[in-house]
C-alpha positions in Angstrom: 0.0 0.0 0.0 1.7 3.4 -1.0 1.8 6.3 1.7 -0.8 8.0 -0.2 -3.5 5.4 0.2 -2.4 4.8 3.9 -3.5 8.4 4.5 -6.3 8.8 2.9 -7.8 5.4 4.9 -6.7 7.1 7.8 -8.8 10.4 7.4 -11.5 11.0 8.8 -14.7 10.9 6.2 -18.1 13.8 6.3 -20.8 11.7 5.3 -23.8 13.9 4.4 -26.2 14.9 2.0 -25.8 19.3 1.1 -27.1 19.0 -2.6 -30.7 17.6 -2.5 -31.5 17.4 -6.0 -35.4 18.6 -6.4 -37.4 15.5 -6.9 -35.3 13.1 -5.3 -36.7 11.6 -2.5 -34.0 8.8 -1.6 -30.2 9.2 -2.6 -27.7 6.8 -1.2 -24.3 8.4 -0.4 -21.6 7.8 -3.0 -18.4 6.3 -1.4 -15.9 3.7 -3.1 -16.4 0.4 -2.0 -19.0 1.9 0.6 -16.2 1.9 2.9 -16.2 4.1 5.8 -13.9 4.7 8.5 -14.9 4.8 12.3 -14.9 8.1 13.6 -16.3 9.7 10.2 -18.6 12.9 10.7 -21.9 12.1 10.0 -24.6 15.0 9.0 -28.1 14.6 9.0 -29.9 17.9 7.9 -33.2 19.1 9.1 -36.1 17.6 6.9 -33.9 14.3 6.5 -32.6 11.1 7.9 -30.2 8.5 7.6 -30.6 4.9 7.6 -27.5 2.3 7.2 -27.6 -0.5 4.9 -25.4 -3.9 5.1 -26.1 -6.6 2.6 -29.4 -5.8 2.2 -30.1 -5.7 5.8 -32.2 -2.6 6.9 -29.8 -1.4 10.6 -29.4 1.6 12.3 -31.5 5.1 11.8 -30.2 8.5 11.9 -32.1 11.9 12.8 -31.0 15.5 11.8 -27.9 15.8 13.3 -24.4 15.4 13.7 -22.7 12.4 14.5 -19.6 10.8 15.2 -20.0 6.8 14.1 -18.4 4.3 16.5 -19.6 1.2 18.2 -21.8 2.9 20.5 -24.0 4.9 18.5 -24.2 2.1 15.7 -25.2 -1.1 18.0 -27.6 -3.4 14.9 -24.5 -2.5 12.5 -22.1 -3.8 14.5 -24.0 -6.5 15.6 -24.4 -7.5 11.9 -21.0 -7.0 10.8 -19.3 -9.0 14.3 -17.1 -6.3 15.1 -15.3 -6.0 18.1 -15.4 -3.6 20.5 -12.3 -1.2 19.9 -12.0 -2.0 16.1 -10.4 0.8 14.2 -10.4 -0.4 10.7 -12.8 0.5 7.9 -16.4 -1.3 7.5 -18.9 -1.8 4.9 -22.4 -0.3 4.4 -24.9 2.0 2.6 -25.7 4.9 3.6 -29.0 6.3 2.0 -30.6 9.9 3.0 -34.1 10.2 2.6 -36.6 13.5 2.5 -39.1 13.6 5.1 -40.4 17.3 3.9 -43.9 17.1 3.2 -44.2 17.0 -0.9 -47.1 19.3 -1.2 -49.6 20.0 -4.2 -48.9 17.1 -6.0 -51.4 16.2 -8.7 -54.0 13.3 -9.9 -56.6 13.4 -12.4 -58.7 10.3 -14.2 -57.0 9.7 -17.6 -60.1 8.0 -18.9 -63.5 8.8 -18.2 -65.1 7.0 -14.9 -68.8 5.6 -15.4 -71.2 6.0 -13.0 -74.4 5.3 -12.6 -77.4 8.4 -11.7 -80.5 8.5 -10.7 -81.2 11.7 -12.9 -79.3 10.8 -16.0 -78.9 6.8 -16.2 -75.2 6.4 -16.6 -72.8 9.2 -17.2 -68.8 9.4 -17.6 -67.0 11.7 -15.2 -63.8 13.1 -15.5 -62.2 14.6 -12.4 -59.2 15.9 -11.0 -57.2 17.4 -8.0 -54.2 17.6 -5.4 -52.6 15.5 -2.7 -49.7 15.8 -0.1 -47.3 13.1 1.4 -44.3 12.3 3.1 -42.4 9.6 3.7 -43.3 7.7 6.9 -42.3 4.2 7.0 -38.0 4.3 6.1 -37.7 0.9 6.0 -41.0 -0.4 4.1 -39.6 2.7 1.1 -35.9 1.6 1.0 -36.8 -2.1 1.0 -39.7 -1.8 -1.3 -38.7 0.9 -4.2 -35.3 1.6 -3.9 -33.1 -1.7 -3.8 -29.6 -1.3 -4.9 -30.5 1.8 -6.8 -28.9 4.8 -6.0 -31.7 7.1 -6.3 -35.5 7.1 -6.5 -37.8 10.1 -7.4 -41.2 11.4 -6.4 -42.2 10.9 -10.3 -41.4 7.2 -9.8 -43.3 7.2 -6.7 -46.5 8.8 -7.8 -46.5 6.4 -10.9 -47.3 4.1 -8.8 -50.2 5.5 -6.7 -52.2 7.5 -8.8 -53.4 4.9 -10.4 -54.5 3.8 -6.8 -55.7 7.3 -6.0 -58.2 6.9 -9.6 -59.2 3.7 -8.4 -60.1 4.8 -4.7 -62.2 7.7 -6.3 -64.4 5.3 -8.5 -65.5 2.9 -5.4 -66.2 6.3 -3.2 -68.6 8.0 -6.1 -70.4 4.3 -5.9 -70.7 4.1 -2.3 -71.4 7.8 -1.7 -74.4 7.7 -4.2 -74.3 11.3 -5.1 -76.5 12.7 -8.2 -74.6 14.2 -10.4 -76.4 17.3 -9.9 -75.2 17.1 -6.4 -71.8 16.5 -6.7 -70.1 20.1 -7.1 -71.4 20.9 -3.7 -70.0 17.3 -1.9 -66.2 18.1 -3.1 -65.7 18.8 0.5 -67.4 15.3 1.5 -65.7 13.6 -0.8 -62.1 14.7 -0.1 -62.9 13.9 3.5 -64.1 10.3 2.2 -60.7 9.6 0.2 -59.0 10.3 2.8 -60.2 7.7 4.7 -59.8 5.5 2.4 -56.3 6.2 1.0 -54.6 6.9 4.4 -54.2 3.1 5.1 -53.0 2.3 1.1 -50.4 4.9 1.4 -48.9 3.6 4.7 -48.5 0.6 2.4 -46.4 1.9 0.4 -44.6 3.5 3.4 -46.2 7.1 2.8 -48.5 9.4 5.0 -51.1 11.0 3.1 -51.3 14.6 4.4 -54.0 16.0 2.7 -56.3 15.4 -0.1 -58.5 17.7 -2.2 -61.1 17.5 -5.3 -61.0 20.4 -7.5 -63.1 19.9 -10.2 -65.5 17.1 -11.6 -66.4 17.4 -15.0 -69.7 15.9 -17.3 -69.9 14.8 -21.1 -71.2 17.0 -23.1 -74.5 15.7 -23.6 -75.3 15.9 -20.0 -74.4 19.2 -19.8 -76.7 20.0 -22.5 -79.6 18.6 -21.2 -79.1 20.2 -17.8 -78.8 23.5 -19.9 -82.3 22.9 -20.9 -83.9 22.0 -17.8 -82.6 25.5 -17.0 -83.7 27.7 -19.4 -87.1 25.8 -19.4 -87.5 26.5 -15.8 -86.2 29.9 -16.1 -88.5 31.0 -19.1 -91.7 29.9 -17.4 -91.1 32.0 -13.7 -89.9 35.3 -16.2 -93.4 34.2 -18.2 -95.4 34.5 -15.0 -93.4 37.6 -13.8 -94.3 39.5 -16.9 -98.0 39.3 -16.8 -97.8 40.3 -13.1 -96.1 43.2 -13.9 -98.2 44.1 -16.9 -101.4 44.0 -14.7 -100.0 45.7 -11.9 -98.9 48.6 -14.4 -101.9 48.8 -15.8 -103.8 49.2 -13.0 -101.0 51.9 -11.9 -101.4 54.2 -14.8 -105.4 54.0 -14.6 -105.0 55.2 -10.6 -102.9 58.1 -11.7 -105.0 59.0 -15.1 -108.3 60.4 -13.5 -109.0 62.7 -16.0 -108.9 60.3 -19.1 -110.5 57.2 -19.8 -111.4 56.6 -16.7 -113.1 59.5 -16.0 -115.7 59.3 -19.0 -116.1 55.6 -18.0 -117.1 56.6 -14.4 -119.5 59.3 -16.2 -121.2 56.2 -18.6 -121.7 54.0 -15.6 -123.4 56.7 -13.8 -125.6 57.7 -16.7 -126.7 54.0 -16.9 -126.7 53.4 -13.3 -129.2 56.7 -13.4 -131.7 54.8 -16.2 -131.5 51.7 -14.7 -133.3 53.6 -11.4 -136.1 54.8 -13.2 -137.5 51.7 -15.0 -138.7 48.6 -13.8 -135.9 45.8 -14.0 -137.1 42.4 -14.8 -134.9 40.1 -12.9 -133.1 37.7 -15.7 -131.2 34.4 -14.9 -127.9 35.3 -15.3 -126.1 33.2 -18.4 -123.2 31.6 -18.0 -120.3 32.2 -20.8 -120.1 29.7 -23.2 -116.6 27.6 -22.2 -114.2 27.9 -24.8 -113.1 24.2 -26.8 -110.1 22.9 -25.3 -106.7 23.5 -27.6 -106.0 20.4 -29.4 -103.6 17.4 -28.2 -100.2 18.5 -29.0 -98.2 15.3 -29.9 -95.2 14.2 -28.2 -91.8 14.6 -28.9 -88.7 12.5 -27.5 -85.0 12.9 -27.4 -83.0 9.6 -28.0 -79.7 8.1 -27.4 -78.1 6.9 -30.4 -74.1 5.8 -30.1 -73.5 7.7 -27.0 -74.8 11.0 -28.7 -79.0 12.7 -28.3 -80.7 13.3 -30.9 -83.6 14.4 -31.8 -86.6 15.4 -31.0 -88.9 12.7 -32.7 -92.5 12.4 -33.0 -93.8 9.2 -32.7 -94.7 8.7 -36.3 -90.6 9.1 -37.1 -89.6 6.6 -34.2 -91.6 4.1 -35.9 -89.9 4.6 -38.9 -86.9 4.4 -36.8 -87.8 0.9 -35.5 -88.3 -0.3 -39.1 -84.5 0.6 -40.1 -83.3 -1.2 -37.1 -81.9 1.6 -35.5 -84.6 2.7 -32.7 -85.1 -0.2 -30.5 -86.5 -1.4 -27.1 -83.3 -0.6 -25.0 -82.7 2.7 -26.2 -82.5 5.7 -23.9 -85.5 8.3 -23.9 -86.6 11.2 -22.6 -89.3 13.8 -22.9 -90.7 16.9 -20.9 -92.4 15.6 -17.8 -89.5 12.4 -17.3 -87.6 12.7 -14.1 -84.8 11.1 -16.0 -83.5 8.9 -19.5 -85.4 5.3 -19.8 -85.6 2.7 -22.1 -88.2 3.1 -24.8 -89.8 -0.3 -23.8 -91.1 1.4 -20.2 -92.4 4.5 -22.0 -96.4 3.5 -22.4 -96.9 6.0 -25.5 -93.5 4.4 -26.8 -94.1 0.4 -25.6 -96.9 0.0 -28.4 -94.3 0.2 -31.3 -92.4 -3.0 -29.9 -95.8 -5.0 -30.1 -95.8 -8.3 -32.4 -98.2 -7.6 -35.1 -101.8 -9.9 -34.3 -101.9 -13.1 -36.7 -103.8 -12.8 -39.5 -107.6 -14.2 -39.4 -108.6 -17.4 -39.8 -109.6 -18.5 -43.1 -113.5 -19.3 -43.5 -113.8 -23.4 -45.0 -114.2 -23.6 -48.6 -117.8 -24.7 -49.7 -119.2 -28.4 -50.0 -119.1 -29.1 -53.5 -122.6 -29.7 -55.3 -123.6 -32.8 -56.3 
């Protein structure tokens, strides 16, 4: 061994961790041969800790801090390695850092629709998205779990792996929460609060704390929208209907009250004239006649929307749905709705619609031809 080597084995080694890479989480500390000399300075910053490795074998832990490494402050290491008490040469191990700052506004979203099924709208495909925080919890579950002999491992390797669990999580809480749709951009709050008490447990799995969890938007197709647009302006149009005539009769009766000298004057004059004549002669008391009732307006026929490849169409009388059902393309199971329908159904439950499916009656029987004549 030259003189050279001799001294540097003899020095004393800084083990630590002073350029966190953003998005690292674990980084093990580079030494050759992982060798590393009793008495070495170890430094744990705030937000991290230390954790020796030997041949795979998870041993001592390290808060922030400084240290000086000998056989009392690393007992399971030199328990592993059979060291004896007083032993000055070099020893074997990995040394691995790992961030325990809380990784904040991290984000999830469904990459694909989710289906779900609604009272109001029959089945509808939601899109959602929103933001989580974590930290890691369990050292030994991440090191022994993700990281291996590798010397680093990243938060966009970690979160590779759970979103998918967070997407998953979401779909069984919309099913057991059994919110409408219309409901659900007030629950965001209930929801969040439900996910976390379903993902808190997965995470530890995985040797994470889930720190928070939030919902920021939930989005509807298009056609769904639509028709929720509609309900809307329908309901809308008929209180602004019944507002007008209010405040056409009220304005009316306003401008007559402030008018005495007009019309309503000479009408007060007529009725007194006639009240006047009506004094003088005898009045033959006449049954009073009631006004003849107006005829009723006639039947307007209905009109249906339908659900053809995932898109509505229409409206359709009933005359072009049975031309529909000839072509093959309307059919018992598909989707309807019309005015008055608290949501989509299938053609076949409609009554006005059910008659369409019917199996035309067999023709008559045919009468027995006549004896012949002799």
């Amino acid at each position: 061994m030259g003189i050279g080597n001799f001294f540097r084995k003899q020095c004393i080694d800084i083990i630590q961790w002073d350029n966190e890479t953003p998005g690292v989480l674990v980084h093990r500390f580079d030494r050759q041969d992982h060798e590393i000399k009793w008495h070495a300075k170890l430094i744990v910053r705030p937000g991290q800790s230390a954790v020796f490795v030997s041949e795979g074998q998870i041993a001592d832990r390290f808060g922030p801090g400084t240290y000086t490494l000998d056989t009392k402050n690393i007992p399971i290491l030199r328990t592993l390695l059979s060291l004896p008490y007083g032993f000055e040469s070099p020893f074997k191990a990995e040394v691995y850092f790992i961030k325990e700052t809380e990784q904040l506004g991290r984000k999830w979203g469904t990459a694909n629709p989710v289906m779900l099924r609604d009272a109001d709208f029959g089945k509808v495909r939601l899109r959602a998205h929103g933001l989580f925080s974590y930290k890691i919890g369990i050292r030994d579950e991440m090191i022994s779990r993700f990281v291996g002999s590798r010397p680093e491992f990243t938060a966009e390797e970690l979160e590779n792996q759970v979103k998918p669990m967070i997407v998953s999580s979401f779909t069984d809480a919309l099913g057991e929460m059994h919110i409408p749709a219309l409901d659900l951009a007030a629950s965001y709050d209930e929801i969040g609060q439900h996910m976390m008490g379903k993902l808190t447990p997965e995470f530890a799995n995985y040797g994470l704390e889930l720190t928070a969890f939030r919902l920021e938007n939930i989005s509807l197709p298009e056609e769904v929208n639509k028709a929720i647009d509609e309900r809307s302006t329908v309901g809308a149009l008929q209180d602004a209907s019944d507002d007008y005539s209010k405040i056409q009769a009220a304005k009316a009766m306003r401008e007559a009250a402030n008018n005495p000298g007009g019309a309503g004057n000479m009408m007060g004059l007529l009725m007194g004239a006639h009240l006047g004549q009506m004094a003088q002669q005898p009045v033959a008391y006449q049954q009073p006649q009631a006004a003849p009732m107006p005829p009723p307006p006639p039947p307007v026929a209905p009109s249906f929307h339908i659900l053809l490849n995932n898109a509505q169409q229409g409206p359709y009388t009933v005359a072009q749905l049975q031309q529909l059902v000839g072509t093959g393309q309307f059919t018992a199971a598909t989707l309807v709705w019309t005015a008055g329908m608290a949501g989509w159904q299938a053609a076949s439950t409609v009554p006005t619609l059910a008659m369409l499916f019917q199996a035309p009656p067999p023709p008559p029987p045919m009468a027995p031809p006549p004896p012949p004549v002799p």
